[in-house]
C-alpha positions as CSV (number, residue, x, y, z in Angstrom):
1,X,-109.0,-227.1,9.6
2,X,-106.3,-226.5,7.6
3,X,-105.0,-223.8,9.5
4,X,-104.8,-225.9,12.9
5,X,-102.7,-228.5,10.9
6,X,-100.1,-225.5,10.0
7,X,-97.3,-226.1,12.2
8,X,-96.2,-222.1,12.5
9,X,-99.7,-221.2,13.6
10,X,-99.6,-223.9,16.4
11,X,-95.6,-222.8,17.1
12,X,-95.9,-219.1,16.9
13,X,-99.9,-218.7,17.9
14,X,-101.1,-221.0,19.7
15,X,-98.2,-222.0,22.2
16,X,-97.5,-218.4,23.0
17,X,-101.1,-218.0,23.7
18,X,-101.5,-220.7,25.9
19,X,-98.3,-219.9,27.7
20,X,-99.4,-216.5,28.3
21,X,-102.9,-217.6,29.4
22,X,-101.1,-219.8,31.5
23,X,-98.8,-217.3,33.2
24,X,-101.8,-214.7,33.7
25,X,-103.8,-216.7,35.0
26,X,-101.8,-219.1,37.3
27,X,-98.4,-217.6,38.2
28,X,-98.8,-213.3,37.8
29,X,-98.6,-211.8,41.0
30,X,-101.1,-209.1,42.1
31,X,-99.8,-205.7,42.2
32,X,-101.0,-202.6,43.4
33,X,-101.1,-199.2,42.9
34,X,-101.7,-196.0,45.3
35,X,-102.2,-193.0,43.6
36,X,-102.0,-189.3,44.6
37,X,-102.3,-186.1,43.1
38,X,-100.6,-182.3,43.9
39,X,-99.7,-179.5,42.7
40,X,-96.2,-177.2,43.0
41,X,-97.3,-173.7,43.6
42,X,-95.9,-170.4,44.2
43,X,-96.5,-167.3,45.8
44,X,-96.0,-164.1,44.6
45,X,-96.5,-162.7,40.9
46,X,-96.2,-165.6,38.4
47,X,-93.8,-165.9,35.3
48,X,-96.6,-166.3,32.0
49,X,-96.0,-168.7,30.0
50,X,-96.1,-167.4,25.8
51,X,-97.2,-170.0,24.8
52,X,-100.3,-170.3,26.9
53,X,-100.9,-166.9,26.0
54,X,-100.8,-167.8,22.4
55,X,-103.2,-171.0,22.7
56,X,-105.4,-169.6,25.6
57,X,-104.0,-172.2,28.1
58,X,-103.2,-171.3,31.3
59,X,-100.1,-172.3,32.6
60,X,-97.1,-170.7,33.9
61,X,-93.3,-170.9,33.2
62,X,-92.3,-171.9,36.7
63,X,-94.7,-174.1,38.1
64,X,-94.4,-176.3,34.5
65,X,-90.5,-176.0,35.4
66,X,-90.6,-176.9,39.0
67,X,-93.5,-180.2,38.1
68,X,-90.7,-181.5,35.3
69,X,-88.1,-181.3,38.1
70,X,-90.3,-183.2,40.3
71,X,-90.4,-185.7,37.4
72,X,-87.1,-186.5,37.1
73,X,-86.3,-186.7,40.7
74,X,-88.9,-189.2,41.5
75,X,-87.7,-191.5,38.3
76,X,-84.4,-190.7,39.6
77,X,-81.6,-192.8,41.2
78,X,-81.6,-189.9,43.7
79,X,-85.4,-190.4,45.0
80,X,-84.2,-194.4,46.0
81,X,-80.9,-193.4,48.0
82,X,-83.2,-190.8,49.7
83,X,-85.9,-193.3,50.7
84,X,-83.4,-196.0,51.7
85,X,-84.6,-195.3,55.1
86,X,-88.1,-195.6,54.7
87,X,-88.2,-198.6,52.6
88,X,-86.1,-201.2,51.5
89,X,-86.5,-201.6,47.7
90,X,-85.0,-204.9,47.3
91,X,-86.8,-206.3,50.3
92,X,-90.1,-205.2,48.5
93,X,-89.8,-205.8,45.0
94,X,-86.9,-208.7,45.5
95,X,-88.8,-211.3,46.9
96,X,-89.2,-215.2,46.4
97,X,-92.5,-215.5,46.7
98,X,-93.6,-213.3,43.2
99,X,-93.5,-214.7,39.7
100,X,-89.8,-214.4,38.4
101,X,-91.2,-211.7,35.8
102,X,-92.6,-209.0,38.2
103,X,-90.1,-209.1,40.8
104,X,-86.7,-207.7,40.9
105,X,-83.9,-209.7,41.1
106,X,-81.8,-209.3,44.5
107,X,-78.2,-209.6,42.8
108,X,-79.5,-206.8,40.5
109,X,-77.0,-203.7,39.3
110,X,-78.0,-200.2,40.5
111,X,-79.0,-199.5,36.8
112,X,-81.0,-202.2,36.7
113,X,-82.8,-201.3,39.7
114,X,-83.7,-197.9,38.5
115,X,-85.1,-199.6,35.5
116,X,-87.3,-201.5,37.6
117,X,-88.1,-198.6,40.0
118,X,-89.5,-196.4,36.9
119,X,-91.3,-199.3,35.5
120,X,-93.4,-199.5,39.1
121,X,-93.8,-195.8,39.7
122,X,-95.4,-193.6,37.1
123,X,-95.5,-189.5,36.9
124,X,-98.0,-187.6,34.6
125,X,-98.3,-183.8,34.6
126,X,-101.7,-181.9,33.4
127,X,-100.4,-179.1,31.7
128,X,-103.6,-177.3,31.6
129,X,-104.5,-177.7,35.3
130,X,-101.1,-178.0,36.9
131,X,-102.0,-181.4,38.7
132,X,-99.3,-183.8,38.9
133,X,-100.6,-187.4,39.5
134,X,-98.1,-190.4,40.9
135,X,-98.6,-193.7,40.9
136,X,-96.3,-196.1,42.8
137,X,-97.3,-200.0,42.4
138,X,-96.4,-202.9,44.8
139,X,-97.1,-206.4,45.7
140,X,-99.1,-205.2,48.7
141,X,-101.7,-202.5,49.2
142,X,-99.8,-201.7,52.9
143,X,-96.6,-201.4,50.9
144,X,-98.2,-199.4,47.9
145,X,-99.2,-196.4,50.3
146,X,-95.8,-196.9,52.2
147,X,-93.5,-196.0,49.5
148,X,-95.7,-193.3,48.1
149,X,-95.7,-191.4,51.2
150,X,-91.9,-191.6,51.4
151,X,-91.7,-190.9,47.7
152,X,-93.8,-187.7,48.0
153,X,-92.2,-186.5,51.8
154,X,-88.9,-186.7,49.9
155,X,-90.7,-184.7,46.9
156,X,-92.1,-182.0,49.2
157,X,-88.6,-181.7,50.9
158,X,-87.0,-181.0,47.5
159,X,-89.8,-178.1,46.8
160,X,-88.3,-176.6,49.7
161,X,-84.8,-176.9,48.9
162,X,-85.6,-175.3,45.9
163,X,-87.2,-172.5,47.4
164,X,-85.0,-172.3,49.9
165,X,-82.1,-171.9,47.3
166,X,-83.6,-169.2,45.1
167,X,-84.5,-167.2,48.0
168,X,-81.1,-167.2,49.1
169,X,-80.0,-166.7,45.6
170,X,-82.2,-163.7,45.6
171,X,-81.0,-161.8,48.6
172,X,-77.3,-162.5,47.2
173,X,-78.0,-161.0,44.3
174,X,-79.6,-158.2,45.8
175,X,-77.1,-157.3,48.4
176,X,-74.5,-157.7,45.6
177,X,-76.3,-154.8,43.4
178,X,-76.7,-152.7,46.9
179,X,-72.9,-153.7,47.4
180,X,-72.2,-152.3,43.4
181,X,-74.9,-149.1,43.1
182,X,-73.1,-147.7,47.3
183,X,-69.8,-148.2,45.2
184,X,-70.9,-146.0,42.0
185,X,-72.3,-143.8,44.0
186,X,-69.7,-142.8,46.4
187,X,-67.7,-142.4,43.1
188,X,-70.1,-140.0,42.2
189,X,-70.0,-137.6,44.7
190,X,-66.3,-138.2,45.1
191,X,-65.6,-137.0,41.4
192,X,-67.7,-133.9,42.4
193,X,-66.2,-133.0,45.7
194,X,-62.4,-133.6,43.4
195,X,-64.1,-131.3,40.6
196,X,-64.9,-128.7,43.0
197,X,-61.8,-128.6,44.8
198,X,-60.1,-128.4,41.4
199,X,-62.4,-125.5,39.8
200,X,-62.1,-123.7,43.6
201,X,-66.3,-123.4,43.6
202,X,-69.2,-124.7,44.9
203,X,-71.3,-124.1,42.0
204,X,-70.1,-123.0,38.1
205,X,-73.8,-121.6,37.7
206,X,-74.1,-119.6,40.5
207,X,-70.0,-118.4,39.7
208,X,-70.6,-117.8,36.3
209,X,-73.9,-115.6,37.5
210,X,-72.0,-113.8,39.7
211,X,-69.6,-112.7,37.5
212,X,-72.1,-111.9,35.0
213,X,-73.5,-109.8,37.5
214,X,-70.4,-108.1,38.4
215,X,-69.5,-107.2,34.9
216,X,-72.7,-105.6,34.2
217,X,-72.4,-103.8,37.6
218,X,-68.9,-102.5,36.3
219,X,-70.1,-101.7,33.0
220,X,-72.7,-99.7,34.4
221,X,-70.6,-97.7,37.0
222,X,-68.4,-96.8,34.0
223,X,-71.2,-95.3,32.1
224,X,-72.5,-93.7,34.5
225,X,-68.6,-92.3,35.2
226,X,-68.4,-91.4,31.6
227,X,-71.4,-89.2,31.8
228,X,-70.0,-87.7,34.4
229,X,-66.9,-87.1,32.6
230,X,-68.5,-85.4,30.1
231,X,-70.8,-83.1,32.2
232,X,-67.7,-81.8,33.7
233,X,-66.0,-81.0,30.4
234,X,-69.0,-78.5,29.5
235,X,-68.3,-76.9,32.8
236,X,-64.4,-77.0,33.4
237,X,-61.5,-76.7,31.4
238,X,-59.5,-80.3,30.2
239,X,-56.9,-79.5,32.6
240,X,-58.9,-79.2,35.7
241,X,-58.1,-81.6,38.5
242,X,-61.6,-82.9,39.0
243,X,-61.7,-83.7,35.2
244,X,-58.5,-86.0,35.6
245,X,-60.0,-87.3,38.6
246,X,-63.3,-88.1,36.3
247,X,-61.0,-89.6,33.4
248,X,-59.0,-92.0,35.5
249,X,-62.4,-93.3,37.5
250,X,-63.3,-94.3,33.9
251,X,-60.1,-95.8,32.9
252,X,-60.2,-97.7,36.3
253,X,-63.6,-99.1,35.7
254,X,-62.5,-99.4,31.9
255,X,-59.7,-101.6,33.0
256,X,-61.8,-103.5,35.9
257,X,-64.5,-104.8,33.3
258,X,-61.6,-106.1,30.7
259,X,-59.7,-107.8,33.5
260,X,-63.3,-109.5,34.3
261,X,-64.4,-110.3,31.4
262,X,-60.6,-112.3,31.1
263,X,-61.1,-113.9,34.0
264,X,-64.6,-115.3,32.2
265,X,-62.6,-117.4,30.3
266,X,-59.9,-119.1,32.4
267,X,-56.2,-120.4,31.0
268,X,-55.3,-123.4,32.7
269,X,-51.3,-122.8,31.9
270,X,-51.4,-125.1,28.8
271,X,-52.3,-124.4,25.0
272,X,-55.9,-125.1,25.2
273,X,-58.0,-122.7,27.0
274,X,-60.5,-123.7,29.4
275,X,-64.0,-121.4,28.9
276,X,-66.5,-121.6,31.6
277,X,-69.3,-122.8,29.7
278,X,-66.9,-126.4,29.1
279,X,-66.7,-126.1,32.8
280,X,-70.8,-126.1,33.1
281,X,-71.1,-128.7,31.0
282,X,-68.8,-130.9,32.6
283,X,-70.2,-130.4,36.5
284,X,-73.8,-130.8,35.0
285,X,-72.8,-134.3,33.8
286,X,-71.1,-135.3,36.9
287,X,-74.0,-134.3,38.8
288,X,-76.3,-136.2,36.4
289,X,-74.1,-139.0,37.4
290,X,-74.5,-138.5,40.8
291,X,-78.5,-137.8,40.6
292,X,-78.6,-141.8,38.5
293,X,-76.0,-143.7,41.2
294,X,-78.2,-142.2,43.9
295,X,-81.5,-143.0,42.2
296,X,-79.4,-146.8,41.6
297,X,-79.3,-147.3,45.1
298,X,-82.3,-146.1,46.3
299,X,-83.8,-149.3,43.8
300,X,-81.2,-151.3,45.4
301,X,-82.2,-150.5,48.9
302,X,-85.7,-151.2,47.7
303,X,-84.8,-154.5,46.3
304,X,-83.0,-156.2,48.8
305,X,-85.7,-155.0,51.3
306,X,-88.1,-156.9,49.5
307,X,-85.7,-159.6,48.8
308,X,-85.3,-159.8,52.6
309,X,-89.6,-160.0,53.3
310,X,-89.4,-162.8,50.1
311,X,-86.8,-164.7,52.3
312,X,-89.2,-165.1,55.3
313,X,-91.8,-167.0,53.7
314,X,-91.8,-169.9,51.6
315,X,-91.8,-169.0,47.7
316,X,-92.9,-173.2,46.7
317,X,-95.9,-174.8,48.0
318,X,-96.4,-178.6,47.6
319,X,-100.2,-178.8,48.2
320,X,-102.1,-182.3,48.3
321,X,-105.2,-182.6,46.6
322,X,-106.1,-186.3,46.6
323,X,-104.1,-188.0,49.7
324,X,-103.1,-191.4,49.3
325,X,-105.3,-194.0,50.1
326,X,-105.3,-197.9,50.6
327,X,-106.1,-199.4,46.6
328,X,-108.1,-202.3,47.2
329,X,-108.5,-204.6,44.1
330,X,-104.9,-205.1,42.2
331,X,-104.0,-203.4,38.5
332,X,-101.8,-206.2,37.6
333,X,-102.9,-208.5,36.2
334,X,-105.9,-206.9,34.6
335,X,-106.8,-210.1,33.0
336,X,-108.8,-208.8,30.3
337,X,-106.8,-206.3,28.9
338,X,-103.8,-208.6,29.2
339,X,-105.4,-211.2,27.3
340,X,-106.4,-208.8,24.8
341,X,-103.4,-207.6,24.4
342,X,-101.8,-211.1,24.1
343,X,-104.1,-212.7,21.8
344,X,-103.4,-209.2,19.5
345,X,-99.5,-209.7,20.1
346,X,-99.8,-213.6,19.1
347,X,-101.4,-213.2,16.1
348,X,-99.2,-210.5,14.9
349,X,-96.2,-212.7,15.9
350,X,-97.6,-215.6,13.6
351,X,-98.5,-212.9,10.8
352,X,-95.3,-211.4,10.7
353,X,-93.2,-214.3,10.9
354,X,-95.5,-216.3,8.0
355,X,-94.7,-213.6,6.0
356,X,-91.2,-213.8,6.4
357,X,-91.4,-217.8,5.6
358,X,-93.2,-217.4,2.6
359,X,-91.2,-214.8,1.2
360,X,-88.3,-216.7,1.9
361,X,-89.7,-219.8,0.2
362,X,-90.5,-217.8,-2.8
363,X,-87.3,-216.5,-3.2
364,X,-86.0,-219.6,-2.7
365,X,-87.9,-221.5,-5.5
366,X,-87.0,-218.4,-7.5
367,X,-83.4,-219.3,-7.6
């Protein structure tokens, strides 16, 4: 009894009790909610997600990425210009007829109409299954279905966009590699043709065979010309004409081999001598340049081929799993949870507050 005499329960308890039990029960306007659920998926091989990976949950990079973007844009400012012509938000939720703390005031600043617009529509996303549910509440059931649809066309539309974009993005990106790897590799065969031109050969192998060849061919003919040379001497005296014949074959070969064996290793009219093996080594790595700029563009062909097929189809799928349907019995005001809730929220106003009084009449006696 003594607790119904206190003045702060019957100010801070009671009153805010009754006035809540009043408001609920007389003056709260119904309000209801369509629901739907979809999921964002794509086509082709799928990014992993680590994490998943890590914790055995499936899931993938992308299609977490793409549902999150979903979420903003439906709790966005963008999602209510889009829909202007479907629905008039201030028309719905703006109206007379509705208790003054569910509705939206009709004089109200964009910001505070996106405040109420995220208060009434609600976006969860199940990172194990890759459902995303919406909710969209309204002061009719008719109304309810009404803006979800429009809410979830304009959501399906921006899936698309998206996919349009990174298939575009894509093939740019591929025709700009094809663009880069024809570049490299024209320069590739264009510093060969130059090095050829420059050396005067098709080939430094095969030139350096062939004049490997040709000195052993020479060295060979002057052996065999010095053999001769010194059959004859057994047979004829120095002096005899076929003998000086014999010794100036050999100095002619003798001479031939040193003046090929020069040319071996080539002057290029400055201080440093150019041999032919620096001359190998150098075609070899242009043509090894060549042989990766024309293996580059045969990946590039490849990619922006494929890039091209990927561009044909749609990449992002927005695929409806429970369609919206016509709610039939209101989630505001859910009278016993709300009364719950209040008589919880009273009594920790009148707790919170007595403690405050009484602490400040002890310090006040204190002093």
């Amino acid at each position: 009894m003594k607790l119904f005499k206190s003045g702060m329960f019957w100010l801070f308890f009671l009153l805010p009790m009754a006035l809540g039990i009043t408001y609920y029960y007389k003056f709260a306007s119904d309000q209801y909610q369509a629901t739907a659920h979809f999921t964002i998926e794509k086509s082709g091989k799928e990014q992993v997600d680590p994490l998943g990976a890590l914790t055995g949950l499936p899931g993938n990079v992308s299609s977490t990425r793409d549902a999150l973007i979903i979420k903003d844009f439906i709790e966005s400012r963008e999602v209510i210009e889009r829909t202007r012509d479907d629905f008039d938000l201030i028309k719905l939720y703006a109206r007379d007829d509705k208790d003054w703390l569910s509705r939206l005031e009709k004089d109200s600043s964009i910001e505070e109409i996106i405040k109420y617009w995220q208060s009434k529509v609600s976006v969860e996303f199940d990172l194990t299954s890759g459902i995303v549910t919406l909710g969209v509440m309204a002061f009719e059931p008719e109304e309810a279905v009404s803006i979800l649809n429009a809410v979830l066309k304009e959501s399906e539309e921006l899936v698309n966009n998206l996919s349009e974009k990174s298939r575009q993005d894509s093939l740019t990106f591929a025709r700009k590699e094809l663009k880069n790897a024809e570049t490299k590799l024209k320069q590739a065969r264009t510093d060969v043709r130059e090095f050829r031109e420059k050396e005067q050969f098709l080939s430094p192998e095969k030139n350096a065979e062939s004049k490997i060849t040709l000195v052993e061919e020479l060295e060979a003919d002057r052996a065999r010309a010095e053999a001769e040379l010194q059959s004859l001497r057994l047979e004829l005296p120095e002096n005899s004409p076929k003998i000086q014949i014999a010794k100036y074959k050999v100095s002619a070969l003798k001479q031939q081999v040193t003046k090929e064996k020069k040319r071996s290793s080539r002057s290029n009219g400055t201080k440093d001598a150019k041999t032919m093996s620096s001359i190998i080594s150098k075609f070899e790595e242009l043509i090894t340049e060549q042989g990766f700029a024309e293996k580059s563009y045969e990946a590039a062909l490849l990619n922006i081929e494929v890039a091209r097929i990927d561009a044909t189809r749609q990449q992002r799928y927005l695929t409806m799993i429970v369609f919206p349907k016509l709610p039939e019995d209101p989630i505001k005001p859910n009278q016993p949870n709300d009364y719950i809730v209040l008589f919880f929220a009273c009594l920790l106003l009148w707790g919170i507050l007595s403690l405050i009084l009484a602490s400040i009449r002890d310090h006040a006696g204190w002093l």
